[in-house]
DRENDO-1510 file (C-alpha; in Angstrom, 1 decimal, always signed):
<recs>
REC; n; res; u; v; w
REC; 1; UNK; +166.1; +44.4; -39.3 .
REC; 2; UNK; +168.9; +45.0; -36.7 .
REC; 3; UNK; +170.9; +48.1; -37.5 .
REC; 4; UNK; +174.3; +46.3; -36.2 .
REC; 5; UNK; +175.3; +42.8; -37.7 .
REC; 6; UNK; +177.8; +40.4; -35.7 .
REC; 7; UNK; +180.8; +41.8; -38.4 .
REC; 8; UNK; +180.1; +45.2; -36.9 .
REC; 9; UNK; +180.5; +44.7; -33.6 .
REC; 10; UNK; +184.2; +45.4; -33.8 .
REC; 11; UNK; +184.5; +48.2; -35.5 .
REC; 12; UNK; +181.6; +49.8; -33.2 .
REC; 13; UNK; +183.1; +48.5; -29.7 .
REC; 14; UNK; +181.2; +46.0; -28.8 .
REC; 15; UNK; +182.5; +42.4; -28.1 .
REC; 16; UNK; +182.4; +39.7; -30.5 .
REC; 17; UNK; +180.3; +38.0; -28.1 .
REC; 18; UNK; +177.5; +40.5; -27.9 .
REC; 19; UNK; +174.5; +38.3; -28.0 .
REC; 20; UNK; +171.7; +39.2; -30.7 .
REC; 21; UNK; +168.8; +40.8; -28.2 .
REC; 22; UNK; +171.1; +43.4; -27.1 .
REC; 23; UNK; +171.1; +44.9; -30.8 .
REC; 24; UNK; +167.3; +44.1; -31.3 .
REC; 25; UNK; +166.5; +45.8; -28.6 .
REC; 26; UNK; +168.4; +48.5; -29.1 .
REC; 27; UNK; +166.8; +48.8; -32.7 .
REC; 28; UNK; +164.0; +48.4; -31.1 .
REC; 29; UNK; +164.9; +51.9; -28.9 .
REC; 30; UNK; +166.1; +53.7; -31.8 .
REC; 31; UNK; +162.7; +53.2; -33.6 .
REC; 32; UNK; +160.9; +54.2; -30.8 .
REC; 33; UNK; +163.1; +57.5; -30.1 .
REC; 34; UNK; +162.8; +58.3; -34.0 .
REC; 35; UNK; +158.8; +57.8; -34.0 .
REC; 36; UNK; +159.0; +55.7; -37.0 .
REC; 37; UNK; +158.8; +51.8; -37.4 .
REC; 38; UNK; +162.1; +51.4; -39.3 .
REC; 39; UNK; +164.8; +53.5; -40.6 .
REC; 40; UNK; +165.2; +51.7; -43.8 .
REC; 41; UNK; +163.1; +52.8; -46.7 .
REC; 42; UNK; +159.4; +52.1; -46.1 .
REC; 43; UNK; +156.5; +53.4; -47.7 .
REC; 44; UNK; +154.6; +56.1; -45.7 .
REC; 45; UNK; +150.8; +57.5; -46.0 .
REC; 46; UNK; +150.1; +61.1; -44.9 .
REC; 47; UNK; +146.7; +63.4; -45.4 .
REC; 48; UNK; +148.2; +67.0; -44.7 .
REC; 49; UNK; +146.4; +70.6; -44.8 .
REC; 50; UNK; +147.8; +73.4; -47.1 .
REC; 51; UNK; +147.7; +76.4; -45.0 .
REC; 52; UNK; +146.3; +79.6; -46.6 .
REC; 53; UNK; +148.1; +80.9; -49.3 .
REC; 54; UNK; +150.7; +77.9; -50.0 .
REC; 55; UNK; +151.1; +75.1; -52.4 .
REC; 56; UNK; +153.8; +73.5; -50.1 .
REC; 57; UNK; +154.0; +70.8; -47.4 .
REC; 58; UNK; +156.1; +69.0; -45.3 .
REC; 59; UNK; +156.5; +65.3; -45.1 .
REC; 60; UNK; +157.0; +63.9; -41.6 .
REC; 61; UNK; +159.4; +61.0; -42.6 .
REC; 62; UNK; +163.0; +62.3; -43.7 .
REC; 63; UNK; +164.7; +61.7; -46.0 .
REC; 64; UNK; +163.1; +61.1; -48.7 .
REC; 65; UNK; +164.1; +58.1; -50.4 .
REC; 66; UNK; +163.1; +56.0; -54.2 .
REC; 67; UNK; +162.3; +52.2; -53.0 .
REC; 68; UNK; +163.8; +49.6; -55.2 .
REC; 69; UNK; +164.0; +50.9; -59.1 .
REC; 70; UNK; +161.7; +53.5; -58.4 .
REC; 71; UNK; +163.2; +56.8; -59.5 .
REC; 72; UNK; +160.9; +59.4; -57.3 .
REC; 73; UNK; +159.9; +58.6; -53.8 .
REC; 74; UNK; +156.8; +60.4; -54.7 .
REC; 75; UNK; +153.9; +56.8; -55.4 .
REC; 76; UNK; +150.9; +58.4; -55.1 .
REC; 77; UNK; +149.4; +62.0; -54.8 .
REC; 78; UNK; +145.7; +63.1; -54.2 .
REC; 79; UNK; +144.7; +66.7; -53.9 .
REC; 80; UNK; +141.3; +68.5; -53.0 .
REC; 81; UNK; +139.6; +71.4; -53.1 .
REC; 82; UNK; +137.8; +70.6; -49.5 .
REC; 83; UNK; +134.9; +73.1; -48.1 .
REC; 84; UNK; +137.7; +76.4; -47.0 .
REC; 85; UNK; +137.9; +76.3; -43.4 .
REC; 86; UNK; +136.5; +79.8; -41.3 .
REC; 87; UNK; +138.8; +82.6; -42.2 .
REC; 88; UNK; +140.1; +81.0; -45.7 .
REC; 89; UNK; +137.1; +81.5; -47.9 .
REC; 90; UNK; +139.4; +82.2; -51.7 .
REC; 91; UNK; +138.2; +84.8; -54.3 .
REC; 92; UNK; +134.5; +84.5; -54.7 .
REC; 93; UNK; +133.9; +83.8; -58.2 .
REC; 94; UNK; +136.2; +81.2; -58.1 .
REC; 95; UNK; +134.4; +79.8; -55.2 .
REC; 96; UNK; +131.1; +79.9; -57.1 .
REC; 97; UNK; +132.8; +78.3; -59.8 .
REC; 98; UNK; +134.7; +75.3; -57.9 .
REC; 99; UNK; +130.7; +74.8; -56.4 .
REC; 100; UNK; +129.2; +75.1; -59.7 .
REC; 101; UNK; +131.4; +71.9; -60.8 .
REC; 102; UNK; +131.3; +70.1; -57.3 .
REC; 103; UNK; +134.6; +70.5; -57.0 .
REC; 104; UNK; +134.7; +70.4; -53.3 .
REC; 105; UNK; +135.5; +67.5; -51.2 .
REC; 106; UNK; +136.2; +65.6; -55.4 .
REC; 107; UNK; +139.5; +64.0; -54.4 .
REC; 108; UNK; +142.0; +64.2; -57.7 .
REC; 109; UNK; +145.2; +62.4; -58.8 .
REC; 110; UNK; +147.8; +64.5; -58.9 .
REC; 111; UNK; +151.2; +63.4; -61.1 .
REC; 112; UNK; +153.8; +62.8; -58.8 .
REC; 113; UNK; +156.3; +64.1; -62.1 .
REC; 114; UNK; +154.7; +67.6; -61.5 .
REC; 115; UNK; +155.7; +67.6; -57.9 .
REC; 116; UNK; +158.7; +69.1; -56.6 .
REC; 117; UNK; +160.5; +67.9; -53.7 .
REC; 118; UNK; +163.3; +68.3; -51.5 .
REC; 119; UNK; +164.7; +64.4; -50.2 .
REC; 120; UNK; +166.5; +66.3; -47.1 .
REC; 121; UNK; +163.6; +68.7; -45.7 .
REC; 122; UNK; +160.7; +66.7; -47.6 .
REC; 123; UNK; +159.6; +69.8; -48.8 .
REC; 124; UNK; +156.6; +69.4; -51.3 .
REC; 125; UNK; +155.9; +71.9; -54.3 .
REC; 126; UNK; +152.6; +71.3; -55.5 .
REC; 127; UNK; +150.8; +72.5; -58.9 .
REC; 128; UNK; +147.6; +74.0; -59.1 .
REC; 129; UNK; +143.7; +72.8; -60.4 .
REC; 130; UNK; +142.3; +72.9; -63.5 .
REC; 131; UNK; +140.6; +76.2; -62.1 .
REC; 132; UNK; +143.2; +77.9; -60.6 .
REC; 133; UNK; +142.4; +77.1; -56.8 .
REC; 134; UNK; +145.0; +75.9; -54.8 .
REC; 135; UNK; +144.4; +72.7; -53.2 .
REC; 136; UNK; +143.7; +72.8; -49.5 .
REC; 137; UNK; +144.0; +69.2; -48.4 .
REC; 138; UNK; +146.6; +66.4; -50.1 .
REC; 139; UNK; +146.6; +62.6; -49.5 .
REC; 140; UNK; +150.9; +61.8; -50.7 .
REC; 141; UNK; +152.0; +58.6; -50.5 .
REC; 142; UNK; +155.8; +58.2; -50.4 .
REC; 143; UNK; +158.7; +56.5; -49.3 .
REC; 144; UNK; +161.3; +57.6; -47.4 .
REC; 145; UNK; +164.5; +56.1; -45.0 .
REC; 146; UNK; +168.0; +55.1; -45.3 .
REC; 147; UNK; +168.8; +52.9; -48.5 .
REC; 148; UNK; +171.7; +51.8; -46.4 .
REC; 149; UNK; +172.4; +52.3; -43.0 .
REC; 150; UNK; +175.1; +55.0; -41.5 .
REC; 151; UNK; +177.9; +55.0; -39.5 .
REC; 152; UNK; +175.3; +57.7; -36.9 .
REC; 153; UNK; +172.7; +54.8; -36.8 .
REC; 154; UNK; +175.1; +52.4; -36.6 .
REC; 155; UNK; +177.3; +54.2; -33.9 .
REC; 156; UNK; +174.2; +55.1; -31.6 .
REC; 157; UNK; +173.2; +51.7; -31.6 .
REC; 158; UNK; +176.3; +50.1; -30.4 .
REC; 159; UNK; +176.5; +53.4; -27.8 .
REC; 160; UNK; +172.9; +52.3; -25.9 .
REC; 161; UNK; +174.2; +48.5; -26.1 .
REC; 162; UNK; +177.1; +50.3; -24.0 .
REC; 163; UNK; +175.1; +52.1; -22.2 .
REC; 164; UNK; +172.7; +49.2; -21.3 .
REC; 165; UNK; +175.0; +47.3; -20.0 .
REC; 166; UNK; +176.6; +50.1; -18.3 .
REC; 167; UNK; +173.2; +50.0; -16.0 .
REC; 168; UNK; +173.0; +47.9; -12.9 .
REC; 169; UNK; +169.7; +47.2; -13.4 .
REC; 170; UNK; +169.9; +45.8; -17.3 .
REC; 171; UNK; +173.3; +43.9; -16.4 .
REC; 172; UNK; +171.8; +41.0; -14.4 .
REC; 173; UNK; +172.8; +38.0; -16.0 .
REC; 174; UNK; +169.5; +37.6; -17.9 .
REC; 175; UNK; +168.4; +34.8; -21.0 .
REC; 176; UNK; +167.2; +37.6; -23.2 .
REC; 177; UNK; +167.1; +41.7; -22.7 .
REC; 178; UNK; +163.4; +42.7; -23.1 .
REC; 179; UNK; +162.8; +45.9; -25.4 .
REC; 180; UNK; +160.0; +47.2; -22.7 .
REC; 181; UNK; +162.8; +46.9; -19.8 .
REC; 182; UNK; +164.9; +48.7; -22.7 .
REC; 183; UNK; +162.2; +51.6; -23.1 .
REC; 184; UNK; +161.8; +51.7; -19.1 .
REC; 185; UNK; +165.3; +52.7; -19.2 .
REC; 186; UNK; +165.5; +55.0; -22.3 .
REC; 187; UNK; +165.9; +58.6; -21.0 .
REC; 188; UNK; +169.4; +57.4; -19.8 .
REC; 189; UNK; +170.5; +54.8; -23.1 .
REC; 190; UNK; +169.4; +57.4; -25.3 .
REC; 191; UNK; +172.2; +59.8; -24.2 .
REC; 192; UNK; +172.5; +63.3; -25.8 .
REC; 193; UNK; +175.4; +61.8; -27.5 .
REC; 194; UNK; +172.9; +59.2; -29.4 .
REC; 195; UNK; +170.1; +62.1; -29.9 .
REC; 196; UNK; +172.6; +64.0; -31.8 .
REC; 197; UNK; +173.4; +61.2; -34.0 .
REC; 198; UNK; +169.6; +60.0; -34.3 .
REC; 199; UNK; +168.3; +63.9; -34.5 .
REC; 200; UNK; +168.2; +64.0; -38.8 .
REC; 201; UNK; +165.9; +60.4; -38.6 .
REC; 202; UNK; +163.1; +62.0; -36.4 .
REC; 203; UNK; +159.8; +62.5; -37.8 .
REC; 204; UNK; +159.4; +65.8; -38.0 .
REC; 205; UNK; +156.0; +66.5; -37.3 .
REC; 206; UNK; +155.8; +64.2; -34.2 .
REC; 207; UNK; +158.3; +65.7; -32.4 .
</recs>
């Protein structure tokens, strides 16, 4: 979904007569600079690694956002006690213990209400086993975006419509603006100015 409609183009400085593949591919850009498929609220899938010592992890997607009537953004959790990696073998008796029950590598549901989380850092508390191990490995399926879309996303959109037609080589008189000609041209529409409005919608573990 385009992050500008035709009623926007006003108050965002673009002409009335901005045609529509300027602001899809301009989406389009924003998408690819934010290394996510959509900044509405979607529903992500992540497997992450619980360092030594910590029951927390970080979502990539920010924020965190409920879809619909949901009231967590938390849908699914899974947590393991996996086989510890070199240099994190826990306290031995509970090691012989987890491998007396086959706990390793056993995959168990976890109830998103005992999870804590932070919607702005996507921060994840997590509770411990039955047995007192941590978990090393959790499978969190979430959802996260923008339940309505800013004045930032809004404002760098219509800012690297400016700055596309700003450049020689986009403003050709042209029957539709393709998104790759777009990308080609990216390091110079997506203008520090646009980064620093875009910079909270990054995933964060992608760079």
């Amino acid at each position: 979904m385009a992050y500008l409609q035709p009623a926007d183009y006003p108050n965002y400085g673009l002409p009335a007569g901005t045609t529509a593949d300027w602001i899809t591919a301009a989406t389009a850009l924003i998408n690819s600079y934010c290394r996510r498929p959509d900044l509405n609220v979607i529903q992500y899938t992540e497997r992450l690694r619980l360092t030594r010592g910590s029951q927390t992890v970080h979502l990539t997607y920010l924020p965190l956002a409920p879809l619909g009537a949901a009231t967590t953004p938390i849908v699914a959790t899974e947590g393991r006690y996996a086989r510890p990696r070199r240099g994190e073998l826990p306290n031995e008796p509970l090691l012989e213990i987890a491998w007396a029950f086959s706990l390793p590598g056993q995959w168990t549901a976890i109830d998103p209400n005992s999870i804590d989380y932070d919607p702005s850092t996507g921060e994840l508390s997590l509770p411990w086993n039955l047995l007192g191990l941590p978990y090393n490995e959790v499978s969190v399926t979430y959802t996260a975006g923008l339940a309505t879309i800013g004045d930032d996303v809004k404002t760098a959109c219509a800012q690297i419509v400016r700055n596309a037609q700003a450049t020689p080589a986009l403003n050709a008189s042209k029957s539709r603006i393709d998104t790759m000609q777009m990308q080609y041209f990216s390091s110079s529409l997506v203008d520090e100015t646009v980064q620093a409005w875009l910079r909270p919608y990054v995933a964060s573990r992608l760079g």
